[in-house]
N, CA, C and O atoms as a GROMACS GRO file, in nm:
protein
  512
    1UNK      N    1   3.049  -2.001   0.208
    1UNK     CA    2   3.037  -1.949   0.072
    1UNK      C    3   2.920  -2.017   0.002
    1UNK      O    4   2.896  -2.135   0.025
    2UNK      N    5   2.842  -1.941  -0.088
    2UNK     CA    6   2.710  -2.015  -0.116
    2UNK      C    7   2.765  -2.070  -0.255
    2UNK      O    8   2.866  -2.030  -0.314
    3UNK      N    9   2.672  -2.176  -0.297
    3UNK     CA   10   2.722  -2.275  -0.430
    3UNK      C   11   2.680  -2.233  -0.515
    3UNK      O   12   2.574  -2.174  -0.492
    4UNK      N   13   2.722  -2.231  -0.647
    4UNK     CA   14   2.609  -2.205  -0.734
    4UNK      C   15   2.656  -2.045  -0.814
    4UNK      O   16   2.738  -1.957  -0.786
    5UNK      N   17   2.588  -2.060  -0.889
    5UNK     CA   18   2.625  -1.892  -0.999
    5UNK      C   19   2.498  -1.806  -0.898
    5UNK      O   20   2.412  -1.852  -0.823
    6UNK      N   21   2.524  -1.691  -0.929
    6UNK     CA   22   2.417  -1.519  -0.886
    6UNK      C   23   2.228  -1.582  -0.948
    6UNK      O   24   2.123  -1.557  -0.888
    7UNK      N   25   2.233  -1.613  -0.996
    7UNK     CA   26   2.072  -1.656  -1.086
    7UNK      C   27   2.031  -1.802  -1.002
    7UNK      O   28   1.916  -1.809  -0.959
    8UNK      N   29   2.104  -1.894  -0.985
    8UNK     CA   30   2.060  -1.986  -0.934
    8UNK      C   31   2.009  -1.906  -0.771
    8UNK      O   32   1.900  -1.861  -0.734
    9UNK      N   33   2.126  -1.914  -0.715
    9UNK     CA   34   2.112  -1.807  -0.591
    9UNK      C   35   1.977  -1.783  -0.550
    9UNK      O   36   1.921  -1.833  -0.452
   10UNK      N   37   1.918  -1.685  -0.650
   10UNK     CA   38   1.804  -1.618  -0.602
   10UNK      C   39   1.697  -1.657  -0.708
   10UNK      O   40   1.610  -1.586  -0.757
   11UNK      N   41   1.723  -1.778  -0.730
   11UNK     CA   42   1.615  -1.852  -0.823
   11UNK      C   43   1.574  -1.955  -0.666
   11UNK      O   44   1.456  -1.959  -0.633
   12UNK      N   45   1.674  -2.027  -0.585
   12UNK     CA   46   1.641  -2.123  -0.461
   12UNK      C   47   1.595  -1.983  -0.352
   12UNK      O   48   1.493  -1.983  -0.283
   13UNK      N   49   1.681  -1.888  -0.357
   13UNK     CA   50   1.587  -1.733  -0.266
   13UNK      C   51   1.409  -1.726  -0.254
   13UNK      O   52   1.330  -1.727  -0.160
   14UNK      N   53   1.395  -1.718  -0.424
   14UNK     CA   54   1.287  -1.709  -0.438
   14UNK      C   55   1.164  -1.795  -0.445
   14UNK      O   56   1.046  -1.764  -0.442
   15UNK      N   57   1.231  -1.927  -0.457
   15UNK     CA   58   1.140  -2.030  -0.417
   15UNK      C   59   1.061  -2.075  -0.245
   15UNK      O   60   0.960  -2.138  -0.214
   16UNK      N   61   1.154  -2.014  -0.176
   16UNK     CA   62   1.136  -2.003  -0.024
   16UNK      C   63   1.066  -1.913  -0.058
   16UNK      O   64   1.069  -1.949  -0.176
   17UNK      N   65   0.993  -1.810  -0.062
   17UNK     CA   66   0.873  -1.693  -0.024
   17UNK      C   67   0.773  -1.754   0.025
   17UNK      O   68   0.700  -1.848  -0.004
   18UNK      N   69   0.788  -1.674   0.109
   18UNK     CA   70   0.610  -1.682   0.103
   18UNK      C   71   0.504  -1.595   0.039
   18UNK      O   72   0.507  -1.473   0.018
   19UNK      N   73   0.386  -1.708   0.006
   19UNK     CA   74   0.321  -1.664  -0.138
   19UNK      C   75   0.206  -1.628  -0.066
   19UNK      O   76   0.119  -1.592  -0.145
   20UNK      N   77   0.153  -1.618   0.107
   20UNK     CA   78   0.056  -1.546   0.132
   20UNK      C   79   0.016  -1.443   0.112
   20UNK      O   80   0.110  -1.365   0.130
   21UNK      N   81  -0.096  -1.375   0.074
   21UNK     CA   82  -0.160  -1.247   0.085
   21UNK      C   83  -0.094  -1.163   0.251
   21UNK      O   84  -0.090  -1.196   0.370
   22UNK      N   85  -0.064  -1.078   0.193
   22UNK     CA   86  -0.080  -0.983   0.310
   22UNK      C   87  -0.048  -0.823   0.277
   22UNK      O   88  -0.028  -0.782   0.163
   23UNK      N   89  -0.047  -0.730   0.408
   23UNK     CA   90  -0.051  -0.612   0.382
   23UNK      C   91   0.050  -0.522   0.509
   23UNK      O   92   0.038  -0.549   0.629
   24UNK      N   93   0.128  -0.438   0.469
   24UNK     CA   94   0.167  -0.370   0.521
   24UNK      C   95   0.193  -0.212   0.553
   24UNK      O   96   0.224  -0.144   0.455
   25UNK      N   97   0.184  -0.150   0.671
   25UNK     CA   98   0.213  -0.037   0.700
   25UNK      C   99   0.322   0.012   0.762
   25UNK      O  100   0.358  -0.054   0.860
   26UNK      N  101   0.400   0.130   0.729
   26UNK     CA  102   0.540   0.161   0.801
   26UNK      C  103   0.516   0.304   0.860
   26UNK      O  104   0.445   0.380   0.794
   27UNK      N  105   0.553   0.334   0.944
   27UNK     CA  106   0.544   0.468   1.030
   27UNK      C  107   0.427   0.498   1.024
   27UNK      O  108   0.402   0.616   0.998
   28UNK      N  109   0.314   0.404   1.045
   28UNK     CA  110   0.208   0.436   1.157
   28UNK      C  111   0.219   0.515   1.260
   28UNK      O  112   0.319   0.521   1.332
   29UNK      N  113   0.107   0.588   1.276
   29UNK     CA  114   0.186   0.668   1.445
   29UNK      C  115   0.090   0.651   1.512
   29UNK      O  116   0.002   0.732   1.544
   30UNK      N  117   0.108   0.493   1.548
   30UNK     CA  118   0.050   0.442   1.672
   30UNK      C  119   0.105   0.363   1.730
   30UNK      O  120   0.134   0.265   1.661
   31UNK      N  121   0.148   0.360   1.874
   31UNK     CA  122   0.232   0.286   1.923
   31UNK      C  123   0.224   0.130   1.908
   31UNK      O  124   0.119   0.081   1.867
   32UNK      N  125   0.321   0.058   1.934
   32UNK     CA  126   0.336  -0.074   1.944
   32UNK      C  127   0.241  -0.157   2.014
   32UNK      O  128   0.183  -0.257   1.973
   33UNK      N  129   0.235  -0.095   2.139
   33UNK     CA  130   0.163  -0.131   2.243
   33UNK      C  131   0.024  -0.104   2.238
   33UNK      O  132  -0.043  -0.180   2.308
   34UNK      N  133  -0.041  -0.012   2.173
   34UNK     CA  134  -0.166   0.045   2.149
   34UNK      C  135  -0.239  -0.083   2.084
   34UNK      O  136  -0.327  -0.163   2.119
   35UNK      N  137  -0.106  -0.047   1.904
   35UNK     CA  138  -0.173  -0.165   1.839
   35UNK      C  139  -0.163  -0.306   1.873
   35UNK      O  140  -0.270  -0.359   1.844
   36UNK      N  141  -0.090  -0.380   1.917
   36UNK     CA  142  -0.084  -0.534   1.961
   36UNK      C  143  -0.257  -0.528   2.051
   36UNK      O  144  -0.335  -0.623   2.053
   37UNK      N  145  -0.273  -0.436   2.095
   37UNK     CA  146  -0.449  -0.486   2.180
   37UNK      C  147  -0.519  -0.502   2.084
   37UNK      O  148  -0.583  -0.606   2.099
   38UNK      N  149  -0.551  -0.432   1.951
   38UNK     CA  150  -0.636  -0.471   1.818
   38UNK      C  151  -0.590  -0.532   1.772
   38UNK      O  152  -0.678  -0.581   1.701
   39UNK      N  153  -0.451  -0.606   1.736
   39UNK     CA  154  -0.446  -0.717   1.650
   39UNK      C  155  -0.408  -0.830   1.739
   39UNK      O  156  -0.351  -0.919   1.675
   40UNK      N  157  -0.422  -0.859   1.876
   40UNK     CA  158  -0.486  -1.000   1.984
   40UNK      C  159  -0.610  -0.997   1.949
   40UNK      O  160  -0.671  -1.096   1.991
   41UNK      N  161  -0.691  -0.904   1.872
   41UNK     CA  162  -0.826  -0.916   1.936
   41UNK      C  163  -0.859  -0.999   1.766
   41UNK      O  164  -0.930  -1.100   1.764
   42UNK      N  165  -0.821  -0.965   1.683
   42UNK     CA  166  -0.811  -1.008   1.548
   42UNK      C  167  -0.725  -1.111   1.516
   42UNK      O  168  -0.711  -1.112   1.394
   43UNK      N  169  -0.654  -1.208   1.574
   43UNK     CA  170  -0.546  -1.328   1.566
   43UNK      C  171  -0.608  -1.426   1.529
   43UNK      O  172  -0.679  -1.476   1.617
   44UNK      N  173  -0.611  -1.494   1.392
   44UNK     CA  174  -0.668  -1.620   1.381
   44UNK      C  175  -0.847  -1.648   1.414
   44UNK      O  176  -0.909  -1.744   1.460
   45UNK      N  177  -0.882  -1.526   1.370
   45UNK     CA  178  -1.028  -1.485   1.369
   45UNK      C  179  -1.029  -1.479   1.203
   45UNK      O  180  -0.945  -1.413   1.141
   46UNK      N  181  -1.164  -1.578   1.122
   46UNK     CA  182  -1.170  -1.532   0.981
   46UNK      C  183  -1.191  -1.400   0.941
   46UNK      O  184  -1.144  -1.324   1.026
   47UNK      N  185  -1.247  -1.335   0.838
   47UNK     CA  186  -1.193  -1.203   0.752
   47UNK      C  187  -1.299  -1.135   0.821
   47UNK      O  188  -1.287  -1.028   0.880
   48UNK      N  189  -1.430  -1.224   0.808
   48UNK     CA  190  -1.572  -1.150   0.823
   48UNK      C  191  -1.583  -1.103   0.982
   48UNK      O  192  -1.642  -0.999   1.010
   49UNK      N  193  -1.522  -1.187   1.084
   49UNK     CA  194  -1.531  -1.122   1.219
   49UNK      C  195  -1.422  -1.025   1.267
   49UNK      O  196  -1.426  -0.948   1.362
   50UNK      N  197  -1.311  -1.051   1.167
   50UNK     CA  198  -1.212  -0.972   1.211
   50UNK      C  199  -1.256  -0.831   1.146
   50UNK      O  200  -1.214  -0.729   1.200
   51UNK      N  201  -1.308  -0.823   1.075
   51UNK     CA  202  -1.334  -0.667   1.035
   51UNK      C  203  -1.471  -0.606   1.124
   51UNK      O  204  -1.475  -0.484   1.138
   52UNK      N  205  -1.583  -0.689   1.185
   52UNK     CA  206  -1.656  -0.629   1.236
   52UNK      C  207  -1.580  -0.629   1.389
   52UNK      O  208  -1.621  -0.531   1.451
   53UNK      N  209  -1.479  -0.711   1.473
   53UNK     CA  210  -1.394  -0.646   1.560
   53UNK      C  211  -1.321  -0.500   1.568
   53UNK      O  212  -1.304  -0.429   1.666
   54UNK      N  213  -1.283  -0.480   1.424
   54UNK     CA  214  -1.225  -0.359   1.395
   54UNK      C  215  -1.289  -0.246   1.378
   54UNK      O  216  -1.234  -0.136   1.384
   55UNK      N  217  -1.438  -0.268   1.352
   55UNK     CA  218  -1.502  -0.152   1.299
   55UNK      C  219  -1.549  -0.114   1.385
   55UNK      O  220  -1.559   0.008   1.397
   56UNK      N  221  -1.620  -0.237   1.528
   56UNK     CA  222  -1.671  -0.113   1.677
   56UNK      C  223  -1.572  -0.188   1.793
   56UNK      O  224  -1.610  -0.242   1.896
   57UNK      N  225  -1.432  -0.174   1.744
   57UNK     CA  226  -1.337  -0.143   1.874
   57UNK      C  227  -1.312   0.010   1.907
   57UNK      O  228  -1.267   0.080   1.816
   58UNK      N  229  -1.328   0.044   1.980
   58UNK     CA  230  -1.294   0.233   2.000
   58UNK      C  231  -1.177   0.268   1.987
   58UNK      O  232  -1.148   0.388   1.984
   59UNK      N  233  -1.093   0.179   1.977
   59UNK     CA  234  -0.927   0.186   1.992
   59UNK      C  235  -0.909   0.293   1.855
   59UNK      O  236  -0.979   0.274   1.756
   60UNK      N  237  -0.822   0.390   1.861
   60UNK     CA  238  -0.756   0.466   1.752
   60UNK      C  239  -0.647   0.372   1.652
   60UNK      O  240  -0.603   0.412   1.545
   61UNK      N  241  -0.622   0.266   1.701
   61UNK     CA  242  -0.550   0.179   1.633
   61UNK      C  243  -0.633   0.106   1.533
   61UNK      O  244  -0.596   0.069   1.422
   62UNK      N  245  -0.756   0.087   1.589
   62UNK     CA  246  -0.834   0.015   1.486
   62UNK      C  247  -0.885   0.054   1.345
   62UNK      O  248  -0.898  -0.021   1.248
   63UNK      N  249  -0.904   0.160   1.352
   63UNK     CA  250  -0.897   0.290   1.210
   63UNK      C  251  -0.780   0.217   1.142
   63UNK      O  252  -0.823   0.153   1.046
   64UNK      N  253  -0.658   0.204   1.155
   64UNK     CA  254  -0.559   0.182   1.104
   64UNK      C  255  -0.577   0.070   1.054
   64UNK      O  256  -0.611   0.057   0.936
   65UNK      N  257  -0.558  -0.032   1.136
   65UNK     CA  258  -0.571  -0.175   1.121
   65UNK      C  259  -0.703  -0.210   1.032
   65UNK      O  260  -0.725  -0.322   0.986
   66UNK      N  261  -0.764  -0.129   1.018
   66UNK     CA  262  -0.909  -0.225   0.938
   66UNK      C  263  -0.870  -0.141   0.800
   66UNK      O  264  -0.901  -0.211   0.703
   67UNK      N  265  -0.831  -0.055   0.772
   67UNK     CA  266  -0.771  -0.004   0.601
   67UNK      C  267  -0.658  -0.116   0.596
   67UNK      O  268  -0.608  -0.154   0.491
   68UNK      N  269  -0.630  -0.153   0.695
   68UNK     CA  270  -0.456  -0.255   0.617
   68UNK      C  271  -0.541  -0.440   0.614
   68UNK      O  272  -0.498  -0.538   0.553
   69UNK      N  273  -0.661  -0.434   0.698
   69UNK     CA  274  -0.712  -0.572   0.721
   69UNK      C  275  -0.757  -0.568   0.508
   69UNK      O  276  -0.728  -0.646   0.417
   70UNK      N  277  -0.850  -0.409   0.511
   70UNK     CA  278  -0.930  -0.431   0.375
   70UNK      C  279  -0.812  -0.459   0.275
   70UNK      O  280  -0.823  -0.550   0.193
   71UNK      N  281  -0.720  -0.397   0.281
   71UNK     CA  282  -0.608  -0.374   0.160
   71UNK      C  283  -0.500  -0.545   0.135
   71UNK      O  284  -0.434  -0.576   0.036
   72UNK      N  285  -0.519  -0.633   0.281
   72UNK     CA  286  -0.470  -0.743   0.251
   72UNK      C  287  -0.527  -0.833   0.185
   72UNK      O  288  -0.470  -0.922   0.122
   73UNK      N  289  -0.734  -0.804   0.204
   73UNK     CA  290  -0.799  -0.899   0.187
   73UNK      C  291  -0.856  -0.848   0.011
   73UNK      O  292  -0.915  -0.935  -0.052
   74UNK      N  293  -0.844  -0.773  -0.026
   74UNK     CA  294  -0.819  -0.687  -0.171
   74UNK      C  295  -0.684  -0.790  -0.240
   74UNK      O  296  -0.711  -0.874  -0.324
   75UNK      N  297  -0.554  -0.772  -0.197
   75UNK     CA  298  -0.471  -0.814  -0.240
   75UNK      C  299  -0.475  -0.995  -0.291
   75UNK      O  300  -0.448  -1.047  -0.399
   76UNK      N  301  -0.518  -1.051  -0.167
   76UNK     CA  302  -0.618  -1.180  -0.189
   76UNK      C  303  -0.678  -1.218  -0.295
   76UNK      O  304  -0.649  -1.308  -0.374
   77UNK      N  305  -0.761  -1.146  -0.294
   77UNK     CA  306  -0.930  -1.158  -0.383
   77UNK      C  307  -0.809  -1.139  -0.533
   77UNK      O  308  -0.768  -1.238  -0.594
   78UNK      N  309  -0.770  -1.001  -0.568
   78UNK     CA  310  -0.664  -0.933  -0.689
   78UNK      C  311  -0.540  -1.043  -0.763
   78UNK      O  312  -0.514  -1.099  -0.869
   79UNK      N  313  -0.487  -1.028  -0.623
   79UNK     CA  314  -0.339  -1.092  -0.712
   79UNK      C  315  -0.331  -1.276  -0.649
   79UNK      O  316  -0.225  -1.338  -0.656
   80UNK      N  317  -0.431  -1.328  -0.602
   80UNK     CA  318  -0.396  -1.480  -0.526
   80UNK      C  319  -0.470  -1.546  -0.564
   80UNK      O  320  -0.451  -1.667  -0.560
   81UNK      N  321  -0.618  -1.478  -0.634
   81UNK     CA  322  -0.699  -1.510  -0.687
   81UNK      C  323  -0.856  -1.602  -0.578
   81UNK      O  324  -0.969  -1.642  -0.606
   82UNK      N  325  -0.774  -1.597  -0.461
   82UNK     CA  326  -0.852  -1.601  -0.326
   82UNK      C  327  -1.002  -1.572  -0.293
   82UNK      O  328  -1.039  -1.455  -0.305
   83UNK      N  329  -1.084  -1.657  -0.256
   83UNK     CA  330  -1.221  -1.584  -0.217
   83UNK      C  331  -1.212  -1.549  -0.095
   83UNK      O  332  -1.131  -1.609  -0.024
   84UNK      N  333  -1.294  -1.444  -0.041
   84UNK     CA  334  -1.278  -1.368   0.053
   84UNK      C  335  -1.321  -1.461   0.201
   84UNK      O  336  -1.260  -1.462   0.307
   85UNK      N  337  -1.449  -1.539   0.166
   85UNK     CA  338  -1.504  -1.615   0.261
   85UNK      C  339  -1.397  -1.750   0.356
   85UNK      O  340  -1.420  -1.791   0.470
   86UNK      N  341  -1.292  -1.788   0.269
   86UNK     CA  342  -1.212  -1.836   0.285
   86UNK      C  343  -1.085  -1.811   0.371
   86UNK      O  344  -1.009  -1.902   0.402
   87UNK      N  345  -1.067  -1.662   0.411
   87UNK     CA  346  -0.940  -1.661   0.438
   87UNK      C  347  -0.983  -1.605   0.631
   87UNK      O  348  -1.076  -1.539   0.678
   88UNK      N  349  -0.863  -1.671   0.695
   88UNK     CA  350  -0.878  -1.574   0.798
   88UNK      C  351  -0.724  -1.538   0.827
   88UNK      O  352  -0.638  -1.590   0.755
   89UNK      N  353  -0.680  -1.430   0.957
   89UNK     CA  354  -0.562  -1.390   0.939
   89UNK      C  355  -0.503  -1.490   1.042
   89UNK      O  356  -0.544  -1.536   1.149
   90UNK      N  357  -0.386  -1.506   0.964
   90UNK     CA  358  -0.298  -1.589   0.989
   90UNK      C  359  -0.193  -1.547   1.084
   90UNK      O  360  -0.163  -1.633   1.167
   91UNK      N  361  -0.123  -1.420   1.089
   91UNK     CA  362  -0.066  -1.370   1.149
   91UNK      C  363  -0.076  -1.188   1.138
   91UNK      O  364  -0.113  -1.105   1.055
   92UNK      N  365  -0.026  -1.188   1.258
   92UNK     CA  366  -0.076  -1.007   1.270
   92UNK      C  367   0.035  -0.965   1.400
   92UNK      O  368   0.017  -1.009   1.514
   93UNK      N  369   0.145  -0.879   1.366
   93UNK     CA  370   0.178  -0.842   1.460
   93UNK      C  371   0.246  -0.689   1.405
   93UNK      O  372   0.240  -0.648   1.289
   94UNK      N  373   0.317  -0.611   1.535
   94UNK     CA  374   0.374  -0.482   1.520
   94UNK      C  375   0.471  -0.476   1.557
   94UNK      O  376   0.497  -0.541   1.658
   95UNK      N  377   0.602  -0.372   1.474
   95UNK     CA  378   0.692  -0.389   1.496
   95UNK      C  379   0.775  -0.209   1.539
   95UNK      O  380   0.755  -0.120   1.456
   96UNK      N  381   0.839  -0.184   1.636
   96UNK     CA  382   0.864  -0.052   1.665
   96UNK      C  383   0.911  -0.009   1.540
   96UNK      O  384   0.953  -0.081   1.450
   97UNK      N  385   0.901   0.124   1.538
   97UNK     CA  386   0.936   0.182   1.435
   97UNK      C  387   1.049   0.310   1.464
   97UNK      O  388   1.133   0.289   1.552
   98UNK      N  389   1.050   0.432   1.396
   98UNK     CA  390   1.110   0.525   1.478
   98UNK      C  391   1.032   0.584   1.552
   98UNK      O  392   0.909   0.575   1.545
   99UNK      N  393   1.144   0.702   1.692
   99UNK     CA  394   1.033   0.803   1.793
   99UNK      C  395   1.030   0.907   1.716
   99UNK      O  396   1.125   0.916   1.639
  100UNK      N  397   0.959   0.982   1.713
  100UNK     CA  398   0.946   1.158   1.698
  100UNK      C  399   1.021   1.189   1.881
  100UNK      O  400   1.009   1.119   1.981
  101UNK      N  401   1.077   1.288   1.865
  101UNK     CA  402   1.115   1.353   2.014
  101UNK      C  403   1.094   1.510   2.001
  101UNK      O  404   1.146   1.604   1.941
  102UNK      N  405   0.997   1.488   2.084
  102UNK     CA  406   0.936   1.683   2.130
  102UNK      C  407   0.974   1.714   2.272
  102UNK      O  408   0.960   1.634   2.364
  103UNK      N  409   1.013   1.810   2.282
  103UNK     CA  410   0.973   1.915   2.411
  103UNK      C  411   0.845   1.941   2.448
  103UNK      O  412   0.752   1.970   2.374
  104UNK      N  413   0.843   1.928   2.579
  104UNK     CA  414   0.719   2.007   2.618
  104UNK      C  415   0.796   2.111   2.738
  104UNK      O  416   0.886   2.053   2.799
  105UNK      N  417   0.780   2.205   2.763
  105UNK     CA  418   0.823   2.316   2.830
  105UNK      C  419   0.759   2.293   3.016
  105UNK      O  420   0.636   2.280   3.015
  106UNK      N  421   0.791   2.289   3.093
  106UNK     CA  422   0.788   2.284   3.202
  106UNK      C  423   0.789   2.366   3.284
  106UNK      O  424   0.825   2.462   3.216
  107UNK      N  425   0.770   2.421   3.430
  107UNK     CA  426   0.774   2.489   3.523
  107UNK      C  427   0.909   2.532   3.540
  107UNK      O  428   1.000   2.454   3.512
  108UNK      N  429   0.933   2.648   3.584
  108UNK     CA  430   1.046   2.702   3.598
  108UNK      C  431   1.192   2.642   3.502
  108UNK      O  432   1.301   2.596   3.538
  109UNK      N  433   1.151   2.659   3.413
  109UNK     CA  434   1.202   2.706   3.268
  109UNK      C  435   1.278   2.514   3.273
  109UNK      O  436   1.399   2.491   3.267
  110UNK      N  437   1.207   2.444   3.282
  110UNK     CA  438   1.293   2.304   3.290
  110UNK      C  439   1.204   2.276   3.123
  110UNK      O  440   1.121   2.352   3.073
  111UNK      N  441   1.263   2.125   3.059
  111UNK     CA  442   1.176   2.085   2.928
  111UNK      C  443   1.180   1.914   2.970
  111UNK      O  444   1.261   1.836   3.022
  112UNK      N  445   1.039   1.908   2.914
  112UNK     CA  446   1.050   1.773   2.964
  112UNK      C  447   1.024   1.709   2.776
  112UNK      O  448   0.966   1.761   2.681
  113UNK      N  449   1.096   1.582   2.790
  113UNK     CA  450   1.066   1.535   2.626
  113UNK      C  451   0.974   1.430   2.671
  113UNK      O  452   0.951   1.357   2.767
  114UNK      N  453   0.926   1.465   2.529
  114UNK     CA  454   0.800   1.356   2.506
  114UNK      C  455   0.782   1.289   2.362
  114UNK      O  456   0.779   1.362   2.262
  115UNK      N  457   0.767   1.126   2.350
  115UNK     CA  458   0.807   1.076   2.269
  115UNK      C  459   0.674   1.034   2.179
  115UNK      O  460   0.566   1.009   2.231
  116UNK      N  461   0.689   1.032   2.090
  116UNK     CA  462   0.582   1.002   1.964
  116UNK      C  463   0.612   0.890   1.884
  116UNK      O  464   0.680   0.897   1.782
  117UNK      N  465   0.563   0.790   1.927
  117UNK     CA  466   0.624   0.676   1.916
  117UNK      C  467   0.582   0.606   1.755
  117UNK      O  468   0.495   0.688   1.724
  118UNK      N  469   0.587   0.538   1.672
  118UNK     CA  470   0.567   0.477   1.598
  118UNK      C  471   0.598   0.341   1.547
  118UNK      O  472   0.714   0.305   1.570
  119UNK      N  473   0.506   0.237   1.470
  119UNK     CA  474   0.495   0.117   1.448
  119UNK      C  475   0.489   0.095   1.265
  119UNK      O  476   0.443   0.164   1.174
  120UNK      N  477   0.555  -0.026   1.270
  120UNK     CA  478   0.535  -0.115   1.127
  120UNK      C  479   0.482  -0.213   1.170
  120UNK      O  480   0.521  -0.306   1.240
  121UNK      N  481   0.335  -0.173   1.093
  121UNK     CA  482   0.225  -0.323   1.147
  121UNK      C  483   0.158  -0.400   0.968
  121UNK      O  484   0.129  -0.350   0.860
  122UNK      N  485   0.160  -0.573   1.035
  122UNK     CA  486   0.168  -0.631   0.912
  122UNK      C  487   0.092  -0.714   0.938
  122UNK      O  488   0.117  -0.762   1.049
  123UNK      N  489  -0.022  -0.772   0.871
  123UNK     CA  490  -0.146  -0.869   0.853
  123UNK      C  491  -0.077  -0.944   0.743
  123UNK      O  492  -0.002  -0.910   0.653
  124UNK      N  493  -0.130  -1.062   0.783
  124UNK     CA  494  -0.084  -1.193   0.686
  124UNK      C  495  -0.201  -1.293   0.709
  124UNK      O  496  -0.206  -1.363   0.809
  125UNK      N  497  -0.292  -1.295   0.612
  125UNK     CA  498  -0.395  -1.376   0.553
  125UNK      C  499  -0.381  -1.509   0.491
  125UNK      O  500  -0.341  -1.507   0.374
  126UNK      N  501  -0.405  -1.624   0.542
  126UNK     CA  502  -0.424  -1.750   0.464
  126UNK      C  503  -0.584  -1.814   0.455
  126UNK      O  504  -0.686  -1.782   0.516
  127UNK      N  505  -0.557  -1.912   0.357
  127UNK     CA  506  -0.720  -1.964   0.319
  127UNK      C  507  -0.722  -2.111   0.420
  127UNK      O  508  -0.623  -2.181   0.444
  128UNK      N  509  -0.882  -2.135   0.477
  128UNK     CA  510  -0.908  -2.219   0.538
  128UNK      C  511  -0.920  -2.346   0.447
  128UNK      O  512  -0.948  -2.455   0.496
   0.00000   0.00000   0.00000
């Protein structure tokens, strides 16, 4: 049983946060596996190399990942009061999300399903 009145509670809740910058996306529709190859390639790389990684990786994941890299490092600069030169990402990973499930129609009237997979992927920025 926890101690304490409802306000204290989530007055010690809220002191645990974490107060890093970061950014998130939910039902991306790019697989898990796609994206984890662009954000290994971006792990604990500062802001300035991790975005020119993102901008000539060919990966279709990387489109994604470099609007959520700009929108964490925005959030930074906005609400943390953060300079940009300062930060690199701290953590970056993806998390399954839901499938889409389609048919595709087959030879002699069989259906084969095919899955459309999707991710919740999250960048987390700290200052050097």
């Amino acid at each position: 049983m926890a101690k304490g009145n409802r306000s204290q509670i989530k007055r010690e809740r809220n002191a645990n946060k974490d107060t890093r910058p970061s950014a998130k996306i939910s039902y991306a529709r790019v697989p898990v596996q796609k994206a984890c190859f662009v954000l290994d390639a971006i792990r604990g790389k500062d802001v300035t190399t991790a975005l020119a990684v993102v901008t000539y990786s060919p990966r279709y994941a990387s489109s994604v990942i470099k609007k959520l890299l700009e929108s964490a490092i925005a959030n930074a600069e906005n609400n943390n009061n953060m300079k940009a030169e300062n930060l690199y990402v701290a953590e970056c990973y993806a998390n399954q999300g839901p499938i889409m499930k389609r048919v595709q129609p087959r030879a002699q009237g069989r259906a084969y399903r095919i899955e459309k997979r999707m991710s919740h992927i999250t960048v987390v920025l700290d200052e050097r």
